[in-house]
GUTIDREN-794974 format. One line per field, with one value per atom (N, C-alpha, C): chain; x, y, z. Coordinates in nm, 2 decimals. Layout:
tido <- (A | ...)
c1 <- (X | ...)
c2 <- (Y | ...)
c3 <- (Z | ...)
REM end
This chain:
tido <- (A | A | A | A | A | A | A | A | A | A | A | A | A | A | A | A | A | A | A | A | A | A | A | A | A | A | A | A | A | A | A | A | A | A | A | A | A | A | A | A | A | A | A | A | A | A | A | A | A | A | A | A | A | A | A | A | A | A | A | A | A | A | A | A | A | A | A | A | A | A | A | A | A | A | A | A | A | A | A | A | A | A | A | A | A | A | A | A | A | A | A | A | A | A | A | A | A | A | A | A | A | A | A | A | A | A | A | A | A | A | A | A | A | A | A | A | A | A | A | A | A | A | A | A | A | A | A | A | A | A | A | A | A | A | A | A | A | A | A | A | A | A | A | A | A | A | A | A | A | A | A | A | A | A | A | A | A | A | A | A | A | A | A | A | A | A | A | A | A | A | A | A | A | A | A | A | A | A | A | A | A | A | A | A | A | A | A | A | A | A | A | A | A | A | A | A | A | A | A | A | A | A | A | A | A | A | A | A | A | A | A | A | A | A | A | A | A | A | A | A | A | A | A | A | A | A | A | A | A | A | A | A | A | A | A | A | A | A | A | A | A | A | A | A | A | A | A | A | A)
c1 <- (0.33 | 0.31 | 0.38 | 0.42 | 0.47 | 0.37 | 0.38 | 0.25 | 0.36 | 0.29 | 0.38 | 0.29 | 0.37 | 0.28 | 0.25 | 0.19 | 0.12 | 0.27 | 0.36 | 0.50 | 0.61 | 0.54 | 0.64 | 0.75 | 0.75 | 0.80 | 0.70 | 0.84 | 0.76 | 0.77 | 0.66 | 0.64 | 0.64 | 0.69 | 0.60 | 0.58 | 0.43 | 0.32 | 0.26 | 0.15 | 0.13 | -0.03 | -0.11 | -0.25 | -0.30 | -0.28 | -0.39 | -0.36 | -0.30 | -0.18 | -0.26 | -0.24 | -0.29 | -0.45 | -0.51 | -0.69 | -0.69 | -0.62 | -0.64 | -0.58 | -0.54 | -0.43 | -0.53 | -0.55 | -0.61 | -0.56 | -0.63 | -0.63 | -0.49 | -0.51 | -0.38 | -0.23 | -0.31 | -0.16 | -0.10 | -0.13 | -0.10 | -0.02 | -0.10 | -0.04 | 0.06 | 0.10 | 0.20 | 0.36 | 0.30 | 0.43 | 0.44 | 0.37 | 0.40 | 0.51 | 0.48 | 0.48 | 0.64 | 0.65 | 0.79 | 0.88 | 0.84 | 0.88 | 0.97 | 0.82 | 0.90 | 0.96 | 1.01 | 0.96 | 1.13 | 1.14 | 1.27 | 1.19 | 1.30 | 1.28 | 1.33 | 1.24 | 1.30 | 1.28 | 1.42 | 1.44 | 1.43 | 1.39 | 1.37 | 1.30 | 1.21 | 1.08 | 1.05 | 1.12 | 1.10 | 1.16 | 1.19 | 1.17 | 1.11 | 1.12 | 1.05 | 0.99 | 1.03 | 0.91 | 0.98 | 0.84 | 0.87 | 0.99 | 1.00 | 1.07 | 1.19 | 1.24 | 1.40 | 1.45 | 1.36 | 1.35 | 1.47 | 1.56 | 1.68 | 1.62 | 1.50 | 1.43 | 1.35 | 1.36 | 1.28 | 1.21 | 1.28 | 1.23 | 1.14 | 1.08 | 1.02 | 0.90 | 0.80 | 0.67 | 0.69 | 0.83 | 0.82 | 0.76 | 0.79 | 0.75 | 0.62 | 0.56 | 0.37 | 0.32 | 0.23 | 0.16 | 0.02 | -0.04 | -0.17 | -0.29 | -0.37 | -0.43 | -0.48 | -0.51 | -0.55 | -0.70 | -0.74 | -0.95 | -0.95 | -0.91 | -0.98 | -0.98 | -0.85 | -0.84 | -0.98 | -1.04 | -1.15 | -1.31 | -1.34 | -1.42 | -1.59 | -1.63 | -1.80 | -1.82 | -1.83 | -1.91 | -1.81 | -1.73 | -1.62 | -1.70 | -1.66 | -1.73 | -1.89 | -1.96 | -2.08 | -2.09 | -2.01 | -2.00 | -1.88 | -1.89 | -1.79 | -1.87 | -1.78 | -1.83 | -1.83 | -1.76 | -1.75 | -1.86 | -1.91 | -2.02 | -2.17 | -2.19 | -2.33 | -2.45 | -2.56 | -2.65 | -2.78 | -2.78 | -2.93 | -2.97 | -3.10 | -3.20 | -3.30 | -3.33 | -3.42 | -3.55 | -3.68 | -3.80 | -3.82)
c2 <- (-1.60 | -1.66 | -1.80 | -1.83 | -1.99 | -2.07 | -2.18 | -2.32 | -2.43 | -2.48 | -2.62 | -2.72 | -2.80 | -2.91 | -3.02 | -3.10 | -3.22 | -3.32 | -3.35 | -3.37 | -3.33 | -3.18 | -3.08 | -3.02 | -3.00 | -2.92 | -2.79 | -2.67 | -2.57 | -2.52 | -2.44 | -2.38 | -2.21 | -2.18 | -2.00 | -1.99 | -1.91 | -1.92 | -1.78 | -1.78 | -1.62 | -1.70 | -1.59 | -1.64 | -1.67 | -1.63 | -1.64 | -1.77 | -1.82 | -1.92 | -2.08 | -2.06 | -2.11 | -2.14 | -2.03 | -2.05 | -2.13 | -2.13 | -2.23 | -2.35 | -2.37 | -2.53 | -2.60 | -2.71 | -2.83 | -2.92 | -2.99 | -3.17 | -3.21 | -3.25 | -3.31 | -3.24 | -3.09 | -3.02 | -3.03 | -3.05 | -3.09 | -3.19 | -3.33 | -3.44 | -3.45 | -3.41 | -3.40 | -3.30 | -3.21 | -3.16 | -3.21 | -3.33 | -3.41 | -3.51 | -3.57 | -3.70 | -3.67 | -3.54 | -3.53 | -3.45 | -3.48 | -3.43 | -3.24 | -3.18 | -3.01 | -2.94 | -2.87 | -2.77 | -2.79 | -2.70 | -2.73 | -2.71 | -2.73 | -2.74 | -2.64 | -2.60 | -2.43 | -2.47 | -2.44 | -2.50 | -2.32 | -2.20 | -2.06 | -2.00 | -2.04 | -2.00 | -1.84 | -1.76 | -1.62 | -1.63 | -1.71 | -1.69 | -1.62 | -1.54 | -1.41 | -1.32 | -1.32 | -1.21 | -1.11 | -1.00 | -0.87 | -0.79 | -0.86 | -0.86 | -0.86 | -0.91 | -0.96 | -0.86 | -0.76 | -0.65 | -0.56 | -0.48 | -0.42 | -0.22 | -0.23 | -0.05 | -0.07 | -0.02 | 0.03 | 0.15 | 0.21 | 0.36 | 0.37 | 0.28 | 0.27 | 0.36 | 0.32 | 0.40 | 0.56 | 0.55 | 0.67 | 0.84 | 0.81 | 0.95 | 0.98 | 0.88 | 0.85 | 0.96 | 1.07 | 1.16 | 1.11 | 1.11 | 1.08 | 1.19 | 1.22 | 1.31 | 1.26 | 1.39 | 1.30 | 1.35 | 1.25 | 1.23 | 1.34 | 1.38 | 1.48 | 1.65 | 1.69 | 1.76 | 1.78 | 1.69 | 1.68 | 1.76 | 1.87 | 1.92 | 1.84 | 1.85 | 1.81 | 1.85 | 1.93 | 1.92 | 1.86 | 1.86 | 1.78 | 1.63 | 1.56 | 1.43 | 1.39 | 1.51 | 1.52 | 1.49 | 1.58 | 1.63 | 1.49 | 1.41 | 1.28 | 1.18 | 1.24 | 1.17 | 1.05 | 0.94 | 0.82 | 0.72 | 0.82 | 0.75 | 0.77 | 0.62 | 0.62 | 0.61 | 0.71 | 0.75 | 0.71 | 0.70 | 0.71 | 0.61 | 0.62 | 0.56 | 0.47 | 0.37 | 0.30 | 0.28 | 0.32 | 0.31 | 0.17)
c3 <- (0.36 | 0.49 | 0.49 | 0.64 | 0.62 | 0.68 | 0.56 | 0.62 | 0.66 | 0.76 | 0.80 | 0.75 | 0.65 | 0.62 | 0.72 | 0.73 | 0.81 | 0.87 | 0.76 | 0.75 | 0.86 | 0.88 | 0.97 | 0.90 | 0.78 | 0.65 | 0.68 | 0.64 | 0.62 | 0.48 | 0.42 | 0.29 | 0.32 | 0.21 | 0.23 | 0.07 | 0.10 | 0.01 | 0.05 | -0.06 | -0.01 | -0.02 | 0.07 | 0.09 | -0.02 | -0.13 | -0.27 | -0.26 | -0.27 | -0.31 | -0.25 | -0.08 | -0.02 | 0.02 | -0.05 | -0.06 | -0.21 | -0.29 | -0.47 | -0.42 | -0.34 | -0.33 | -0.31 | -0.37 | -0.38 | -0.25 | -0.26 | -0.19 | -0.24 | -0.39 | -0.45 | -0.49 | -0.43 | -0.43 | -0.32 | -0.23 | -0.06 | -0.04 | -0.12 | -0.08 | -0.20 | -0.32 | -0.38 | -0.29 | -0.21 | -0.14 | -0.02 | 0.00 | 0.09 | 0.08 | -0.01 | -0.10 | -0.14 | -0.19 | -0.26 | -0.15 | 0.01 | 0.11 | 0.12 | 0.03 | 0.00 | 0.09 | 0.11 | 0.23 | 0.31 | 0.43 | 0.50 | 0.66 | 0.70 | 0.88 | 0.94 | 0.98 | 1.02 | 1.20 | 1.28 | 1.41 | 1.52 | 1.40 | 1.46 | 1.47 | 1.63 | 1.63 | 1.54 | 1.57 | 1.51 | 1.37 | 1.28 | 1.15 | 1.09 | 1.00 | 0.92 | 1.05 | 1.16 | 1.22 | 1.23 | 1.18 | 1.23 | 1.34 | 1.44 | 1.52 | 1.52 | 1.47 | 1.35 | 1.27 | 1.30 | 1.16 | 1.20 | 1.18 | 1.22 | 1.18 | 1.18 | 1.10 | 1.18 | 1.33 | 1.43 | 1.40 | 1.36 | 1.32 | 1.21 | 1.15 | 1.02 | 1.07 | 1.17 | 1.20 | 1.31 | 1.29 | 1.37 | 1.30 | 1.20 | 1.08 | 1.07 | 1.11 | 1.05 | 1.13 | 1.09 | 1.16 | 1.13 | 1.25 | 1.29 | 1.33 | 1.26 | 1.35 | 1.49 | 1.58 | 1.73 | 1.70 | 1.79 | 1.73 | 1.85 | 1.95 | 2.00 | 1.94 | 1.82 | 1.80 | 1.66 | 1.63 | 1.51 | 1.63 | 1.57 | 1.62 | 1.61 | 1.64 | 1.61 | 1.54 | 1.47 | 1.32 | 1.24 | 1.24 | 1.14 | 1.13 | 1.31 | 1.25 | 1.21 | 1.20 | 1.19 | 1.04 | 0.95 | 0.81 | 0.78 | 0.86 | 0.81 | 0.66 | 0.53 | 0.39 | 0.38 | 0.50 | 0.45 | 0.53 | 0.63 | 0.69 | 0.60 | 0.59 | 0.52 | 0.64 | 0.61 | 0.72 | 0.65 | 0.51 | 0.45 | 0.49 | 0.49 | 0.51 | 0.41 | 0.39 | 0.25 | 0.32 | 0.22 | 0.27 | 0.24)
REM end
């Protein structure tokens, strides 16, 4: 992901990354002015991507072809009960 520091520098960081960063890791990539200036609002986006056709292959079942008992007999729904 990209963070923009307080500066107006941008970083890319990956979320883990960015939930462990300290206080004094912050103001150290401040301080040592990190980061570049990115002037392209759509930088990294999806959109940019040149593989349109990437999700076209995906087969989906259609929820109306799932009969009723099917989603009745559905294993991932938890139904029990605790006294």
């Amino acid at each position: 992901m990209f963070y923009q520091l307080p500066n107006g520098k941008v970083i890319e960081m990956t979320t883990e990354q960015f939930v462990e960063m300290s206080d004094e890791e912050l103001e150290y990539l401040i301080a040592y002015n990190y980061g570049d200036v990115i002037e392209n609002p759509w930088m990294g986006s999806i959109l940019n991507k040149h593989d349109a056709n990437m999700y076209e292959n995906i087969e989906l079942p259609e929820i109306i072809d799932i009969t009723e008992i099917e989603k009745l007999e559905d294993l991932d729904a938890d139904l029990t009960t605790e006294d």
